[in-house]
N, C-alpha and C positions, 0 to 999 in steps of 0.2 A: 732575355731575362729568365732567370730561372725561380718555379714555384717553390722547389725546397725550399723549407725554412731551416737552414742550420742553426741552433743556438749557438752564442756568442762563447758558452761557460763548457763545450762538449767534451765528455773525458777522455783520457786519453786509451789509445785503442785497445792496450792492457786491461785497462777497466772494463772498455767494451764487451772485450774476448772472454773475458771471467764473467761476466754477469751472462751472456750468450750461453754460454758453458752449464752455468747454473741451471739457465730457463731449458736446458735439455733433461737434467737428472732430475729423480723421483717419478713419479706415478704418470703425471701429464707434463705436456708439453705448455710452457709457458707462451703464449704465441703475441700476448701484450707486451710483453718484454723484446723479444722479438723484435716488435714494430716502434715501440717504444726508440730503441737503440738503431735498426740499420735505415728506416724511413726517413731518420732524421739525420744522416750521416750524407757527406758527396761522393763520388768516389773515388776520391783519392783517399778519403778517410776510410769509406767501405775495400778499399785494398789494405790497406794497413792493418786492419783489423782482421781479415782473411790470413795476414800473412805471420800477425803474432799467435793466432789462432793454432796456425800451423807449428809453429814454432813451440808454443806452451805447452798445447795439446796431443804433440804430432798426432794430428787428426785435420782432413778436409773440412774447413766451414760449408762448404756447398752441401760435400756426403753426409755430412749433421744433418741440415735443411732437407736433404731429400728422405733421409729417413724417418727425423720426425715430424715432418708436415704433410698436406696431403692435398690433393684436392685443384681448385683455381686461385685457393693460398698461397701453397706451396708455389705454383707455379710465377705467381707474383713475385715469390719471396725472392726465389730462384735466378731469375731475369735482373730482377733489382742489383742483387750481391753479384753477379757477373760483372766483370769487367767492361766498357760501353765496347770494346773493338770483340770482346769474348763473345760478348751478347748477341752482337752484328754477325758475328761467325756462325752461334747457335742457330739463329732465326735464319738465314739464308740456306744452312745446310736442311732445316727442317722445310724450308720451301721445293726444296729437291726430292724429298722422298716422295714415293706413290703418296701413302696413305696422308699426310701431309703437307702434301703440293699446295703450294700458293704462288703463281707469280707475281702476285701482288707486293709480293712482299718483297722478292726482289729487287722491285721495280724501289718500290720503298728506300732499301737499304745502298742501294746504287744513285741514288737522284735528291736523297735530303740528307745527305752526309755531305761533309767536305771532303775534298780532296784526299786530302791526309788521314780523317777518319775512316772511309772508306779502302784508303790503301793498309790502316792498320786493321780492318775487321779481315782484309782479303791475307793480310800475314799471320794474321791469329787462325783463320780456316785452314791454311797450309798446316800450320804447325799442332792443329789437334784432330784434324781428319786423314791428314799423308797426301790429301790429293789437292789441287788447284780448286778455287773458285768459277773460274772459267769454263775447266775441264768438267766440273760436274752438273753447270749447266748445259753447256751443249750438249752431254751425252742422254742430260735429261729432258730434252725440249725436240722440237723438231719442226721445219716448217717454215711459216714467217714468225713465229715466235722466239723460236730458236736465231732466225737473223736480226732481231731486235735486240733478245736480251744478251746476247753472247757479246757485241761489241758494247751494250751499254755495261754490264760487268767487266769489262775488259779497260774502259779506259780510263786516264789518269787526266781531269779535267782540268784546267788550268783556272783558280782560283781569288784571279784577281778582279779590283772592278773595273779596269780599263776596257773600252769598247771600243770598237775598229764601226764607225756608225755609215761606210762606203759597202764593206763586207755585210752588215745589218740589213742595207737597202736590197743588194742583190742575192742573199739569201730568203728574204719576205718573199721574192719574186719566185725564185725557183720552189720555195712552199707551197706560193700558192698555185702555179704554175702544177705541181705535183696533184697539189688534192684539187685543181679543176681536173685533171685527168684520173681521178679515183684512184694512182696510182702510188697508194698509200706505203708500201712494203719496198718504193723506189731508190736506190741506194742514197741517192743525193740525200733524203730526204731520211732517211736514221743515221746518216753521216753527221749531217747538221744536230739533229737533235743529242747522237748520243758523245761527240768530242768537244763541241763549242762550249764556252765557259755559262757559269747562270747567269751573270751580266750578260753576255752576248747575246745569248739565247730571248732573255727578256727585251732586250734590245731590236732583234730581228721580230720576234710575237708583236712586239708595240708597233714598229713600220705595218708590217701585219694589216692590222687591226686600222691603221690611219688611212693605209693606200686601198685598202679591198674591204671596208666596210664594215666587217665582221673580225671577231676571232678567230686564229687556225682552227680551235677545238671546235667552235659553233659548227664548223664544216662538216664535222668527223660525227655522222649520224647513226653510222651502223652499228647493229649491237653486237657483234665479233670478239670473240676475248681479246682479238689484237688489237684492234680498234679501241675496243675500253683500255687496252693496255698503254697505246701509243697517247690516250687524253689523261692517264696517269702519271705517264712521263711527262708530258707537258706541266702538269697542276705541280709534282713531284717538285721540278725545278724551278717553277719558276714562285707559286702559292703554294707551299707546303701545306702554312694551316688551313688549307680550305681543304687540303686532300685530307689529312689527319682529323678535321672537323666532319668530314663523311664517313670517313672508318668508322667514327665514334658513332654519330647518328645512325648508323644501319646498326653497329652493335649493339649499340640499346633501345633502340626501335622497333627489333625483329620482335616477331611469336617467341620468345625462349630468347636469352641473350645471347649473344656474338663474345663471350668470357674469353676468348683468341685474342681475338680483335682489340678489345677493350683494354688489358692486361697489356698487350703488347702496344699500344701507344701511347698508354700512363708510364711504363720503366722505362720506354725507350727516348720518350720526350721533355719527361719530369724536369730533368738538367738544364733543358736548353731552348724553346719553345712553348711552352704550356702556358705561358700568360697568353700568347696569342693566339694558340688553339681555342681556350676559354673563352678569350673575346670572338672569335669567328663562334663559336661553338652556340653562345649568347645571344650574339645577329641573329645568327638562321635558323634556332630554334625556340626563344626568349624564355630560353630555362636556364637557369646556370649549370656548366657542368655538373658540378659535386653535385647539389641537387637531383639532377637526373642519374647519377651513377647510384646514390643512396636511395631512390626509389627501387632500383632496377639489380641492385646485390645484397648483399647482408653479412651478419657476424665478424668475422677474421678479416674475407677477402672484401670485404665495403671500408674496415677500417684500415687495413695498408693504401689501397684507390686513392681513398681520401684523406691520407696521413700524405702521400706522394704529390696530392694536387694544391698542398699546404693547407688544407681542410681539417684536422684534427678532430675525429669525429666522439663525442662523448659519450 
């Protein structure tokens, strides 16, 4: 279920594109207008509007946004008006660079995507960097991190909810079977996790969890970035919101906000999950999101957060 609130009565994208147009010319930057129009837009509506933009203007809506906004605004704004496969492409390549590296986010954009969305961020990567998704992790990882995340970007999950529950029981075994041998980086055992479907997966975690007492992740103690990496993927595929609802809590939790963090899973989730993040968010820390996001930012970049969490803030 998605937060967006679209209105019923929305103009059409020509209207859009003109009043956007508008909120760039004279002295300042109109950034209520702005928020006003693309916060409230889906994206298919936020493409059409880029693309009459183009068209009217012959001018980029992005290169507008990026010249006249600034900041963890802009950065919002930015992410937002992206395409969801553009967006996908954006965050993944930016998890590749030195300065920043995240493979969290990887992990992210490989394991709470579907199939299909995932196959279309890793064709939007090709086709605006020149080089694979694959190729620019491996070249950038190295390790056992490098043998986790290279097949988990690499493959094409299969989608459906059918479960093979014979396969389930003898993959529980060989799991656990693996991590009683700490033999965490063992091929069987990121085969399993990074080709099997998230039905299956959740399938094989429940056997788990009935036959050996415990959770897989309970097992997984050590503080290793692989290890946090490999309980990522787990949470990734099988509890989204609970991973998405800790992103959030360390980002507004910290000494100084996590504004990365924070930003990147209000645009990236707005569409498609954020009622359930909000509820997991709610559980474990009995604040509402918006709430905590509006103590925790202000001005411009508080009122896009909370126009995106359907908060509308006054």
């Amino acid at each position: 279920m998605a937060s967006l609130k679209v209105p019923a009565n929305v103009p059409l994208p020509e209207e859009d594109a003109e009043q956007l147009h508008k909120a760039f010319k004279g002295w300042g930057t109109n950034e209520g207008m702005i928020i006003s129009i693309l916060a409230h837009r889906n994206a298919t509506q936020r493409s059409f509007i880029r693309a009459v933009y183009a068209a009217n203007y012959n001018k980029d809506l992005l290169n507008e946004l990026d010249r006249e906004l600034s900041g963890d605004f802009e950065r919002a704004v930015m992410l937002w008006t992206f395409e969801p496969a553009e967006r996908d492409a954006y965050l993944a390549k930016e998890s590749t660079k030195m300065f920043t590296k995240n493979n969290w986010v990887l992990v992210e954009v490989a394991c709470t995507r579907s199939a299909l969305e995932f196959f279309s961020a890793k064709q939007a990567y090709q086709a605006r960097y020149k080089t694979s998704l694959e190729e620019d992790v491996a070249y950038h990882t190295s390790g056992d991190i490098r043998k986790l995340l290279v097949p988990l970007v690499s493959t094409f999950r299969y989608d459906g909810d059918e479960v093979n529950m014979v396969l389930a029981r003898s993959e529980a075994k060989i799991l656990h079977q693996k991590i009683e041998e700490k033999a965490y980086v063992d091929d069987d055992l990121i085969r399993i996790l990074t080709t099997r479907s998230k039905a299956q997966i959740s399938a094989t975690l429940n056997h788990y969890k009935n036959n050996f007492g415990t959770s897989m992740a309970k097992y997984l103690k050590e503080d290793s970035e692989y290890i946090q990496l490999l309980k990522a993927v787990i949470k990734c595929l099988t509890y989204p919101e609970k991973y998405f609802e800790k992103v959030l809590r360390q980002a507004i939790n910290k000494l100084g906000t996590d504004e990365w963090g924070l930003t990147r899973v209000v645009t990236t989730r707005a569409e498609f999950d954020m009622e359930r993040i909000k509820e997991e968010y709610l559980r474990r820390n009995s604040v509402p999101l918006d709430r905590a996001i509006a103590k925790d930012t202000h001005g411009d970049y508080e009122d896009i957060l909370l126009a995106l969490l359907g908060h509308d803030h006054a």
